[in-house]
Backbone as numpy.savetxt, mean C-alpha at the origin, in Angstrom:
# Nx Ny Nz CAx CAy CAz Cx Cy Cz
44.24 -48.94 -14.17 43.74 -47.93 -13.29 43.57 -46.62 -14.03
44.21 -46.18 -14.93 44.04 -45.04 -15.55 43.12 -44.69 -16.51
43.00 -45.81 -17.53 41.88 -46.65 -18.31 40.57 -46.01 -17.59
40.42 -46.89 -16.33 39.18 -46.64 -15.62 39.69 -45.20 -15.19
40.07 -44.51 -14.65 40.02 -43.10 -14.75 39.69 -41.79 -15.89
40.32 -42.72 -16.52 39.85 -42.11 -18.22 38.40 -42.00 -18.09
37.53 -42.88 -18.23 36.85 -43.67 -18.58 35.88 -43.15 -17.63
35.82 -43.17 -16.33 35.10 -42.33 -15.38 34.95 -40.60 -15.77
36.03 -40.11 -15.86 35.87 -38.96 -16.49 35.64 -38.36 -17.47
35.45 -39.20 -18.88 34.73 -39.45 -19.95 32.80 -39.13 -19.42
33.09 -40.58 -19.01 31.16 -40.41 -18.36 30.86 -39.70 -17.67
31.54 -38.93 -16.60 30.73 -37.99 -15.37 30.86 -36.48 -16.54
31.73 -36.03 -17.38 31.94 -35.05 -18.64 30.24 -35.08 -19.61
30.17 -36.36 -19.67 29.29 -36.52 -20.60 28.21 -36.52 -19.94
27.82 -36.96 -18.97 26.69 -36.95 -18.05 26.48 -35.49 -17.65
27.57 -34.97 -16.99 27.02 -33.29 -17.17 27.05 -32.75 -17.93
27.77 -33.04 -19.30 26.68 -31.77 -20.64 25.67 -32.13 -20.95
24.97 -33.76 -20.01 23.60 -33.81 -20.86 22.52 -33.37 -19.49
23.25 -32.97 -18.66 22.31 -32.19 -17.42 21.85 -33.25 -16.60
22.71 -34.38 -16.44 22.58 -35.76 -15.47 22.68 -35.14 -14.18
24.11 -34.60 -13.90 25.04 -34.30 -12.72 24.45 -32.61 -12.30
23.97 -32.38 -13.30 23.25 -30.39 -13.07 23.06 -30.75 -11.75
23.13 -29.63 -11.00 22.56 -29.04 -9.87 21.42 -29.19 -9.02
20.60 -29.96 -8.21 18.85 -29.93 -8.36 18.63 -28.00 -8.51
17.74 -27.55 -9.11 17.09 -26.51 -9.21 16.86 -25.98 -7.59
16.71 -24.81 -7.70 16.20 -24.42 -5.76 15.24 -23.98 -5.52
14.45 -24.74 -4.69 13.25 -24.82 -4.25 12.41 -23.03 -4.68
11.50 -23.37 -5.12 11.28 -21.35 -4.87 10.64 -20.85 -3.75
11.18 -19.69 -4.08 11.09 -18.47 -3.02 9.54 -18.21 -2.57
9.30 -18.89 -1.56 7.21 -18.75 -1.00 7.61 -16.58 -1.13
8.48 -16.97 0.03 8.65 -15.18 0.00 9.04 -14.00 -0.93
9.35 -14.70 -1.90 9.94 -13.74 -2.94 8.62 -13.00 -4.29
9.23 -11.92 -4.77 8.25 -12.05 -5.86 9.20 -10.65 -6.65
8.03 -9.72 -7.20 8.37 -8.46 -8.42 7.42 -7.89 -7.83
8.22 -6.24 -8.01 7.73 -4.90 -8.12 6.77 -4.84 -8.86
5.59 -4.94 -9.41 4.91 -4.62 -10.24 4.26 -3.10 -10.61
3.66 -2.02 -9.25 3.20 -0.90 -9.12 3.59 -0.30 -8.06
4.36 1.08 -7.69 4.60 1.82 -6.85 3.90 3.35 -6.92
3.11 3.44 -6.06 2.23 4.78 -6.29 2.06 5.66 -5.43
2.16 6.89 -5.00 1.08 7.66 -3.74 -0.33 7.57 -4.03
-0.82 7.43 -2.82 -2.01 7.53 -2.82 -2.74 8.64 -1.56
-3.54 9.31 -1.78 -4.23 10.10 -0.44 -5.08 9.71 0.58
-4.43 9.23 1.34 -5.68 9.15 2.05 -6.60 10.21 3.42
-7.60 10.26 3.90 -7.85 11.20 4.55 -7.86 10.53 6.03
-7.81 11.45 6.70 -7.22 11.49 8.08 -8.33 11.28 8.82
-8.45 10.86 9.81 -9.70 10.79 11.27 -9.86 11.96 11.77
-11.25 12.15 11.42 -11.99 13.13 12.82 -12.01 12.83 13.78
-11.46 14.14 14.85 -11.74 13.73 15.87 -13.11 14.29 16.54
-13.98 15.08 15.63 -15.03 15.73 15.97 -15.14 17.33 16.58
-13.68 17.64 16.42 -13.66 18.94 16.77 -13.78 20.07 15.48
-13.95 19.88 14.24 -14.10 20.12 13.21 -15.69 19.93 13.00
-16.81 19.11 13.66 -18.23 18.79 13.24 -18.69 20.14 14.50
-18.26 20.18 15.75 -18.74 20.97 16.07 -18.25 22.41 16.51
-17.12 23.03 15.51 -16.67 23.98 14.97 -17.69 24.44 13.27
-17.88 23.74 12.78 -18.71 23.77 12.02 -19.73 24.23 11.98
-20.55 23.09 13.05 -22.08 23.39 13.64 -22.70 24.58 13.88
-21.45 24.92 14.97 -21.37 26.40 15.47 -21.73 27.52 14.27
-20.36 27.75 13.59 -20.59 28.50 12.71 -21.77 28.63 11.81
-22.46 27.34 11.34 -23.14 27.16 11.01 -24.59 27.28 10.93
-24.79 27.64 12.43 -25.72 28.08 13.13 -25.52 29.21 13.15
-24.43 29.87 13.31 -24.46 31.21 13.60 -24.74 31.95 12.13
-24.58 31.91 10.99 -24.92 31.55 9.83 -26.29 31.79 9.56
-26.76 30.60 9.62 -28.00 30.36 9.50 -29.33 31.32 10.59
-29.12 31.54 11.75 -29.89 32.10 12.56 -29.73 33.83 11.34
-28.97 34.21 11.30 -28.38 36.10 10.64 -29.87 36.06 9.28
-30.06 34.60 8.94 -31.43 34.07 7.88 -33.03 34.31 8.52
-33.36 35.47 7.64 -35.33 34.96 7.61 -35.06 35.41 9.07
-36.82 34.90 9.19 -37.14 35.60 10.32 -38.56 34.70 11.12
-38.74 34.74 12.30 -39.51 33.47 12.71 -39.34 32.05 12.41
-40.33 31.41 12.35 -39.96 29.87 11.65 -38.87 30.01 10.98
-38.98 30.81 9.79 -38.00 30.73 8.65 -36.19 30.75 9.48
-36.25 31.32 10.71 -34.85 31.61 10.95 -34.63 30.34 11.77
-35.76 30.04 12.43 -35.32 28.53 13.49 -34.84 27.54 11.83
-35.27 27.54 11.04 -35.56 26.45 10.00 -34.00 26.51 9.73
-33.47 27.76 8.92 -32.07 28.38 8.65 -30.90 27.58 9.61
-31.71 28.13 10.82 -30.50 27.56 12.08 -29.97 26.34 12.15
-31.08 25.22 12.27 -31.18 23.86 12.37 -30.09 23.64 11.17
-30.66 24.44 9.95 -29.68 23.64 8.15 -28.60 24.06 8.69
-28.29 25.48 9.18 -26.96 25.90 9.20 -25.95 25.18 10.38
-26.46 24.41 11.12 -25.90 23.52 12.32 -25.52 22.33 11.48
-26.53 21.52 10.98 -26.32 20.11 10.08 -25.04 20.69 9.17
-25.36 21.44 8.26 -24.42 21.67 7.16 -23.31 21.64 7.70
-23.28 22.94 8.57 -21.64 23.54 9.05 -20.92 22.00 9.85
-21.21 21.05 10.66 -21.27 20.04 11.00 -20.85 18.94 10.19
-21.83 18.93 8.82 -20.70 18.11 8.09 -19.27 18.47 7.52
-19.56 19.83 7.02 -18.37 20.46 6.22 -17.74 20.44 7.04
-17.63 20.87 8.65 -16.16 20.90 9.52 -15.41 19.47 9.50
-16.57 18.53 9.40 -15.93 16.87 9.54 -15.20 16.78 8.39
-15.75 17.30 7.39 -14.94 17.14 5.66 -13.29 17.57 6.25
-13.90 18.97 6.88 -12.11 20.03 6.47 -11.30 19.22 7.30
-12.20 18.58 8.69 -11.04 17.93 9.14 -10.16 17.00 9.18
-11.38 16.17 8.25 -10.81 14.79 7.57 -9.50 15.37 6.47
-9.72 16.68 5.46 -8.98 16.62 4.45 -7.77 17.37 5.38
-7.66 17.99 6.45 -6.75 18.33 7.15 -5.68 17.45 7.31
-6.36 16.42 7.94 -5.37 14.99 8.66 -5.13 14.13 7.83
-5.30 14.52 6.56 -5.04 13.49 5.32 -3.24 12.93 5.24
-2.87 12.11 4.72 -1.60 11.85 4.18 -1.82 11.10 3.43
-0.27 11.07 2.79 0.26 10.49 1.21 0.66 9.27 1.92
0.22 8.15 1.11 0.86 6.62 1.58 1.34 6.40 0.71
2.23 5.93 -0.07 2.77 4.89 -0.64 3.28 3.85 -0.78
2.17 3.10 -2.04 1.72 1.98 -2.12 2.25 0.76 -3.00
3.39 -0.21 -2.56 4.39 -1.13 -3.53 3.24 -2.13 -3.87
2.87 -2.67 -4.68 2.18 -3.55 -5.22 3.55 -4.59 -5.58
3.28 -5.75 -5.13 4.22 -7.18 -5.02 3.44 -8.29 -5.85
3.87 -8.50 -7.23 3.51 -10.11 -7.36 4.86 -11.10 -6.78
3.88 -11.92 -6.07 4.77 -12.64 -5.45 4.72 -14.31 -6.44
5.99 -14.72 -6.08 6.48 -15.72 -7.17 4.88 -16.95 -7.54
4.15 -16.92 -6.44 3.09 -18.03 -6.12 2.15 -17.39 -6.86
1.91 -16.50 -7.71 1.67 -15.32 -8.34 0.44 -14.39 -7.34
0.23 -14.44 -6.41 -0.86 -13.74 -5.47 0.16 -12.36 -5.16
-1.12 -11.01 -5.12 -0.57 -9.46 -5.14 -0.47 -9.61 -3.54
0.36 -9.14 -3.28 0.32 -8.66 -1.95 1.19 -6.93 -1.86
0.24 -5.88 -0.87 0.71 -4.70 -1.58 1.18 -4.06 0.41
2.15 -2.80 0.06 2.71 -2.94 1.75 2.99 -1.44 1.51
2.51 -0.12 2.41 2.41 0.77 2.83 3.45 1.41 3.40
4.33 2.74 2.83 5.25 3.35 3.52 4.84 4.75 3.84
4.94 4.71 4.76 4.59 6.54 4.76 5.79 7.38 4.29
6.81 7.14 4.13 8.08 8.05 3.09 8.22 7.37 1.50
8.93 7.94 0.93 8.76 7.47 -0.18 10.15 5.91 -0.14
9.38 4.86 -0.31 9.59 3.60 -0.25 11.46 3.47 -0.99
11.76 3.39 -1.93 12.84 3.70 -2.82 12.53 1.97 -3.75
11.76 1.69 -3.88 11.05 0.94 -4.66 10.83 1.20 -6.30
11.61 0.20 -7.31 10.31 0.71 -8.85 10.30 -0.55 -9.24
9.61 -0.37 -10.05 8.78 -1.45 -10.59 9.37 -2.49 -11.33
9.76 -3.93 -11.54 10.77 -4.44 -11.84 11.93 -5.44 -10.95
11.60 -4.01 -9.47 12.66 -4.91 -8.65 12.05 -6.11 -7.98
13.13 -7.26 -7.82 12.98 -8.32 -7.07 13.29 -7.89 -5.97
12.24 -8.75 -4.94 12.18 -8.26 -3.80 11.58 -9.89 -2.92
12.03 -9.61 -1.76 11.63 -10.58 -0.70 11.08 -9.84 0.45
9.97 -10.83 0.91 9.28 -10.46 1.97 10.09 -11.24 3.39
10.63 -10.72 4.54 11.36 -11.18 5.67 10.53 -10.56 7.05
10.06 -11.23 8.07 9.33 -10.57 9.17 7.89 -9.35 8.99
7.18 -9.55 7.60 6.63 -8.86 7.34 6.87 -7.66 6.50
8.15 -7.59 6.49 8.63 -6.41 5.83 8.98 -6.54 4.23
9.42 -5.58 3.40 9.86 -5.72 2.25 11.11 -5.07 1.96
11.99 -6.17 1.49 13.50 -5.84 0.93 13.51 -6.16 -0.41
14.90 -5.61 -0.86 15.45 -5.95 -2.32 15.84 -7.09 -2.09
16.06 -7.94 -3.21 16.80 -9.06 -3.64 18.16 -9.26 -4.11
């Protein structure tokens, strides 16, 4: 009986330093992946159109103070269009914000990238898992 105990524990010894008895490996992570890029980015904000015809206005008012006859209707009309776009500009760059942007290779190697409006506490490097849509550390 000891013989065969020996003898068993001889082979199951030898069988796992040759990686018989190892572990199976674990399945990988669909959800998991690496930090690859963390950045701000700007983006601009929605008009709500109160900026195109704040603009307009001015714009017109502007333009009419121009020339005289035709020449001032002509003035008016540019100074309405113009002022009109530029208010849409200021208001767009008004309502702008900073997003920042984690860029994820994920283990299946496809980017998938996920939006914080504060600064994320993310760098580049970290392992990370995706859970309910969201992104955590590993």
């Amino acid at each position: 009986m000891k013989t065969r105990m020996t003898q068993f524990f001889a082979a199951s010894l030898t069988a796992l330093m040759l990686g018989v008895l190892a572990a199976p490996a674990q399945a990988g992570c669909d959800a998991c992946g690496v930090v690859r890029d963390v950045r701000a980015e700007k983006h601009k904000g929605e008009a709500s159109g109160v900026g195109a015809v704040a603009g307009g206005v001015a714009g017109g008012l502007l333009g009419n103070m121009i020339g005289g006859g035709n020449g001032r209707t002509v003035a008016t009309v540019a100074g309405v269009a113009g002022g009109a776009y530029a208010g849409h500009q200021v208001e767009k760059n008004v309502n702008s914000k900073v997003v920042h942007v984690v860029e994820v290779e994920m283990n299946n190697g496809k980017r998938r990238y996920f939006n914080f409006s504060n600064e994320p506490g993310f760098r580049e490097g970290d392992k990370v898992e995706v859970v309910n849509g969201s992104l955590r550390r590993r």
